[in-house]
C-alpha positions as CSV (number, residue, x, y, z in Angstrom):
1,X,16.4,-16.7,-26.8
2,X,18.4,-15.0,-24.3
3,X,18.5,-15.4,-20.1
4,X,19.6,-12.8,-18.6
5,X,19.9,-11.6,-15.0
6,X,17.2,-8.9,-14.4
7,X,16.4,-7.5,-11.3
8,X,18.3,-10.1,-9.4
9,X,16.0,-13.3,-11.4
10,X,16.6,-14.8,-14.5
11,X,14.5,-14.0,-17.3
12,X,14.0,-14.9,-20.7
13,X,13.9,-12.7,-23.5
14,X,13.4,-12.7,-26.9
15,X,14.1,-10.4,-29.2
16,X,12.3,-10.7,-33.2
17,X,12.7,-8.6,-35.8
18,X,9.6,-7.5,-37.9
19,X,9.5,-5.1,-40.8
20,X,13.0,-3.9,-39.5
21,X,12.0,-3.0,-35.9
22,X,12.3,-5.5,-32.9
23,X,9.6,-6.5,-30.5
24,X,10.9,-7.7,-27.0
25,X,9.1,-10.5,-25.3
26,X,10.0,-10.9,-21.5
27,X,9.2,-14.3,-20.1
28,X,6.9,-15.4,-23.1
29,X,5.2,-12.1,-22.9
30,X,5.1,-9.3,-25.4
31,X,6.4,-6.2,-23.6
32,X,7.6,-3.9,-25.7
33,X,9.0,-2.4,-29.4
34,X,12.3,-1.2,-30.2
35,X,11.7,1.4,-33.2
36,X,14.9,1.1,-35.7
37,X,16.2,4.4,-36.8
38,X,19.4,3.1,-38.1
39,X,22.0,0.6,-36.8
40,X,20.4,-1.7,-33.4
41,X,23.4,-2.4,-31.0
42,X,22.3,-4.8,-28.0
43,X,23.2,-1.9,-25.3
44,X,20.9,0.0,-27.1
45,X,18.3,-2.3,-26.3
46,X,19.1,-3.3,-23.0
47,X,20.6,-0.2,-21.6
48,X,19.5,2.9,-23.5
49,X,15.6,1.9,-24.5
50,X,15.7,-0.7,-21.0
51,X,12.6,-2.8,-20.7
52,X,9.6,-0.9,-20.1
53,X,11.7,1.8,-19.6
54,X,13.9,-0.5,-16.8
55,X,17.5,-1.2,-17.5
56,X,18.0,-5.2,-16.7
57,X,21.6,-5.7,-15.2
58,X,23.2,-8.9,-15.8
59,X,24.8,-11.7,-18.1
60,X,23.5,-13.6,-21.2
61,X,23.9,-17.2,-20.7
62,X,22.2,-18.8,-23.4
63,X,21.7,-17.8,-26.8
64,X,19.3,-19.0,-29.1
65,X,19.1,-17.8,-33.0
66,X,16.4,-18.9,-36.1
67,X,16.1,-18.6,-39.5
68,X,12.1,-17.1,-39.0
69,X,10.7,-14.4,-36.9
70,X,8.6,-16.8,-34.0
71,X,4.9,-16.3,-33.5
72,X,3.7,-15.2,-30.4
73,X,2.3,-18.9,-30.2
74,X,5.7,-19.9,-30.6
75,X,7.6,-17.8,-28.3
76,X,4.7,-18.9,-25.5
77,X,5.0,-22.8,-26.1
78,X,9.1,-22.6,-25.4
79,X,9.0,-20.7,-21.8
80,X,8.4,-23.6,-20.0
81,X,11.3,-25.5,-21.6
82,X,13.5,-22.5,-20.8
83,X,11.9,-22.3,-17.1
84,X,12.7,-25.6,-16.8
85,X,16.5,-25.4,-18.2
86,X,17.4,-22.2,-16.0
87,X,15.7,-21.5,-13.0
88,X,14.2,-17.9,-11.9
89,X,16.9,-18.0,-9.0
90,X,19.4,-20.4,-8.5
91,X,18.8,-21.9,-5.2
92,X,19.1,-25.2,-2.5
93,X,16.8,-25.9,0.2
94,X,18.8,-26.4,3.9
95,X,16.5,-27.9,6.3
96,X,13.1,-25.7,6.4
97,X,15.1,-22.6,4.3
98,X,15.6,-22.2,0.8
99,X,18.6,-20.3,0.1
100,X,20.3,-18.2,-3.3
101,X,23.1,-20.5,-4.2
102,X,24.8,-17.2,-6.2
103,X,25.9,-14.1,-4.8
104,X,23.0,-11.1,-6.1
105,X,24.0,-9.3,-8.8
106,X,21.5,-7.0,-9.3
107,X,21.6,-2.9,-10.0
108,X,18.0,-2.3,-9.6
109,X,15.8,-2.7,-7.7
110,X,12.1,-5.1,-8.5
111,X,10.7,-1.8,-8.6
112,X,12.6,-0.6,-11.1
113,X,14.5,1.8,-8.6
114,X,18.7,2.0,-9.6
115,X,21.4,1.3,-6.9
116,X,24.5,3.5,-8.4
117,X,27.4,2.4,-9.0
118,X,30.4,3.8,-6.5
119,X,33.9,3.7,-7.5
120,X,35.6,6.4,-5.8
121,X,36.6,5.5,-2.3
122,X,36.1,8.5,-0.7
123,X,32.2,8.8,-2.1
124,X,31.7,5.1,-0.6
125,X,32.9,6.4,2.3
126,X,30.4,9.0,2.8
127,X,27.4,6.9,2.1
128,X,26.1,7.8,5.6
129,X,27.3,11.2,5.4
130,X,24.6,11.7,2.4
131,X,21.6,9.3,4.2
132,X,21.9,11.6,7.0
133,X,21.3,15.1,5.0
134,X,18.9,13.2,2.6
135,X,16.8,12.2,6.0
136,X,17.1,15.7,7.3
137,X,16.0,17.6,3.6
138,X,12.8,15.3,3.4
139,X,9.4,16.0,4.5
140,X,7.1,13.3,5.1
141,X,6.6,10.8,7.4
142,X,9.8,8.7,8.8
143,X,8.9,6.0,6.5
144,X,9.3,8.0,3.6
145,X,12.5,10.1,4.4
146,X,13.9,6.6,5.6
147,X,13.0,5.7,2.0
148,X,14.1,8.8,0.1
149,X,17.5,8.8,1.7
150,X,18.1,5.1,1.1
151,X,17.8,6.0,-2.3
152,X,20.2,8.4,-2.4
153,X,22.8,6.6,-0.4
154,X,22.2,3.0,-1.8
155,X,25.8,2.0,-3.8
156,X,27.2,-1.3,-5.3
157,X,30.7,-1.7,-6.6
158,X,32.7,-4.5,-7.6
159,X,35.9,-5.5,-5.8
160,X,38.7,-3.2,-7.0
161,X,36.2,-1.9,-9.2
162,X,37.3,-4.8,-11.7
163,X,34.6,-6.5,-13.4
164,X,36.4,-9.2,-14.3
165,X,36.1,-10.1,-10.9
166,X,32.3,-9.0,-10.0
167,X,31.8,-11.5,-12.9
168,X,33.1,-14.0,-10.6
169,X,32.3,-13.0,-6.8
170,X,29.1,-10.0,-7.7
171,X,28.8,-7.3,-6.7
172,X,29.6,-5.6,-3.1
173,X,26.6,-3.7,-1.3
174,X,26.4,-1.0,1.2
175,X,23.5,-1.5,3.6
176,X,21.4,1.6,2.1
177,X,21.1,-0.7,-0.8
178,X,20.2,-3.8,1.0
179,X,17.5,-1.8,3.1
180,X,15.9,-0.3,-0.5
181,X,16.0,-3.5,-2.0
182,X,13.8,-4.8,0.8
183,X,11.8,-2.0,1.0
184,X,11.4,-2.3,-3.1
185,X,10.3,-6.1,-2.3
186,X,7.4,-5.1,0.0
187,X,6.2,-2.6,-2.3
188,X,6.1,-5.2,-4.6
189,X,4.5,-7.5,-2.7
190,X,1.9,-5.4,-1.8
191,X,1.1,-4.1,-5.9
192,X,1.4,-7.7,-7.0
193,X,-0.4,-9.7,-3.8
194,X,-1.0,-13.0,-6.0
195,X,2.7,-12.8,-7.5
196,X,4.7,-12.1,-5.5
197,X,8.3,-11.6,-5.8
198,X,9.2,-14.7,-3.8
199,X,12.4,-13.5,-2.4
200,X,13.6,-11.4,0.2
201,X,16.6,-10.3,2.1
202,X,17.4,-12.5,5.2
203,X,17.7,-11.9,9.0
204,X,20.5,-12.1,11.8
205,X,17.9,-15.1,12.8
206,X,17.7,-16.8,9.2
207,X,21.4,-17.3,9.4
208,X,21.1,-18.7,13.4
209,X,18.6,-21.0,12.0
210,X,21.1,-21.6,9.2
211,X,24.0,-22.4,11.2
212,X,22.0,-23.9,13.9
213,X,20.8,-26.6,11.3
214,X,24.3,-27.5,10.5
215,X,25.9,-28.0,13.6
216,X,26.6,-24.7,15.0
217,X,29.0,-21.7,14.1
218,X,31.7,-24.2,15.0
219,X,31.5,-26.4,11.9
220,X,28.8,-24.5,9.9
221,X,31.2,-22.4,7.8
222,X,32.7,-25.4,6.4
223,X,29.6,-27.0,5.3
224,X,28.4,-23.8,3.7
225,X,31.8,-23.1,1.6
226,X,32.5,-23.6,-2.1
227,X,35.5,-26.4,-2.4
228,X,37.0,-25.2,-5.6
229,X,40.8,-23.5,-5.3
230,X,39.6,-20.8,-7.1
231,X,37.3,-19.2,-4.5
232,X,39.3,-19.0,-1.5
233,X,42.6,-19.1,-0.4
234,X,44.4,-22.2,0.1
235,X,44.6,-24.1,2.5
236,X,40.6,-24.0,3.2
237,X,40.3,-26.0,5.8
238,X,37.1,-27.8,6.7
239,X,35.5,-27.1,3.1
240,X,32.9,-29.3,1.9
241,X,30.2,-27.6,1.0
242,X,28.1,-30.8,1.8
243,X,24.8,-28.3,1.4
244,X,25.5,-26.8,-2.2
245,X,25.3,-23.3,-0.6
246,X,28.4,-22.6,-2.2
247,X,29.7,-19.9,-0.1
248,X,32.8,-18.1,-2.0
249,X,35.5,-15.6,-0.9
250,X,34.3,-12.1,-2.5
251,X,36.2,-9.8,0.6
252,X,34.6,-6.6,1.5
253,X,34.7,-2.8,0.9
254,X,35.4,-1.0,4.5
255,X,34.1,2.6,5.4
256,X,36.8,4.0,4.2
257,X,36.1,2.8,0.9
258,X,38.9,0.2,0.3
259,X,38.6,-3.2,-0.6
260,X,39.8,-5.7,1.4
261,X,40.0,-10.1,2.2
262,X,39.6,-11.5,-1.5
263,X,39.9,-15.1,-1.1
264,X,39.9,-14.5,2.6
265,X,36.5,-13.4,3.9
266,X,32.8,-14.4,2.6
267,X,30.3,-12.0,4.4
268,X,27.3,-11.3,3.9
269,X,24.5,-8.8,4.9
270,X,20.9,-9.3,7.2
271,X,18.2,-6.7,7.0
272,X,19.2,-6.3,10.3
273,X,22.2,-4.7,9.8
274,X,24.5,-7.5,11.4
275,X,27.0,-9.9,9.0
276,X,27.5,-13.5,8.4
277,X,30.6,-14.7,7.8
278,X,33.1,-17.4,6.9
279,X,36.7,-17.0,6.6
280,X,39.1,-19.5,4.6
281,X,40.9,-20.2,7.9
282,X,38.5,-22.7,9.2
283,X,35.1,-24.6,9.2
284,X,33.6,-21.9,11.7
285,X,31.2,-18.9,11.0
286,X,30.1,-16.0,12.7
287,X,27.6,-13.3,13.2
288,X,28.7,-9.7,13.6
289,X,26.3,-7.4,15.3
290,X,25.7,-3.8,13.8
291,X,28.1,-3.0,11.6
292,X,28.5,0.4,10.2
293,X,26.1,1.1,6.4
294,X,28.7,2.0,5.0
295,X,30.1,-1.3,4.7
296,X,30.5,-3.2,1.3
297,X,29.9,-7.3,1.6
298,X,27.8,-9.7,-0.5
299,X,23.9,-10.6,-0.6
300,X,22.1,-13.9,-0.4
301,X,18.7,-13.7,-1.1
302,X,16.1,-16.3,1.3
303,X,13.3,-17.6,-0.1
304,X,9.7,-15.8,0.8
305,X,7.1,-18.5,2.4
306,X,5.0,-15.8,3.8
């Protein structure tokens, strides 16, 4: 069995080997056939065939091997043991809000829709130089050019462009990504109105309620920020992270593409285009209104009770 961070949630998959080919079984669920035509690497399964033709994006964090191909029976009867052991999305509930308690991590979209992977500075940079012209080229209504050119312009990277780090902090998103991910989410809603996805990105007014639940921007930061030495700069003053939030210091990526405040800074977006944040200089936080798309900061996901 293997859990693995797809589309933001974590899934189970097992893979099982019959007559030489392997069958994929997402979540308990058969799903899909990988046809061997000669040596099976794991990229091959995950990133060249994807799953039903989407490419899952993530880490493998538990591994289980046996001596016999399972049954579907079998395979079925364990999901709820492994549902149980990992949950779809890490999270902790704050006063009436259940938050993420992990930065997102994920390169597609629940639609199956890829955010790309910038590296070059000066491409980040003109994120909203590409939105524009995509918006202009499109036909359609505005909805759909809106939707068009936040595909085009929707980028990740890691800081420095070092996974080794993403591994640590995830990944850094502009807002065209932030916007499509949302926009993904209501489409998926919508297909799938008695399962829905359950998450969703949150609002300038999800992290007032946030901060206004513990106290106010004056001591909320400090309540909301990971204690280990690792994840911010020392001294962090004020650090308790009394709500198992677990803010960390992953910096930012500014508009001209460079990355900045590792250790320092722990920001994160609002559908609304404004930014949360916490620095490592005290217990406060802060809301910053409107800040340019082309921006690269982190992504808590809130908890859908619609």
């Amino acid at each position: 069995m293997g859990r693995t961070n797809y589309f933001g949630k974590t899934l189970s998959l097992t893979l099982v080997g019959v007559n030489g080919d392997i069958g994929i079984y997402q979540n308990g669920v058969y799903i899909d056939r990988f046809i061997n035509t000669g040596v099976i690497k794991i990229n091959q399964l995950f990133f060249q065939q994807g799953i039903n033709n989407r490419q899952p994006d993530g880490d493998i964090f538990n591994c289980h091997i046996f001596a016999k191909a399972l049954t579907q029976q079998e395979i079925s009867a364990r999901q709820p043991q492994l549902t149980e052991w990992f949950a779809e999305i890490p999270s902790v509930k704050i006063g009436t809000q259940e938050w993420s308690v992990r930065n997102a991590e994920m390169a597609v979209t629940p639609m199956g829709t890829v955010i790309t992977n910038v590296t070059d500075g000066a491409e980040w940079a003109d994120s909203t130089v590409v939105y524009d012209a995509k918006y202009a080229s499109t036909a359609g209504t505005s909805a759909v050019k809106e939707y068009e050119a936040c595909k085009e312009a929707s980028m990740w990277s890691y800081y420095n462009n070092n996974p080794s780090i993403g591994a640590i902090y995830g990944k850094l998103y502009n807002w065209y990504a932030v916007k499509l991910l949302q926009l993904d989410i209501d489409a998926y809603n919508i297909a799938n109105p008695n399962n829905k996805w359950g998450w969703r990105v949150p609002t300038t007014a999800d992290f007032t309620t946030l901060s206004t639940f513990l106290g106010g921007n004056a001591v909320s930061g400090g309540k909301l920020k990971h204690v280990e030495v690792k994840y911010w700069r020392q001294p962090n003053p004020g650090a308790t992270n009394e709500t198992g939030f677990s803010a960390i210091a992953s910096g930012y990526r500014d508009e001209t593409g460079s990355t900045l405040g590792i250790q320092d800074w722990s920001i994160f977006w609002s559908i609304d285009k404004s930014r949360f944040f916490i620095r490592h200089v005290g217990a406060e936080s802060g809301t910053s209104p409107m800040y340019p798309e082309n921006y690269g900061v982190s992504l808590r996901l809130i908890k859908d009770n619609s």
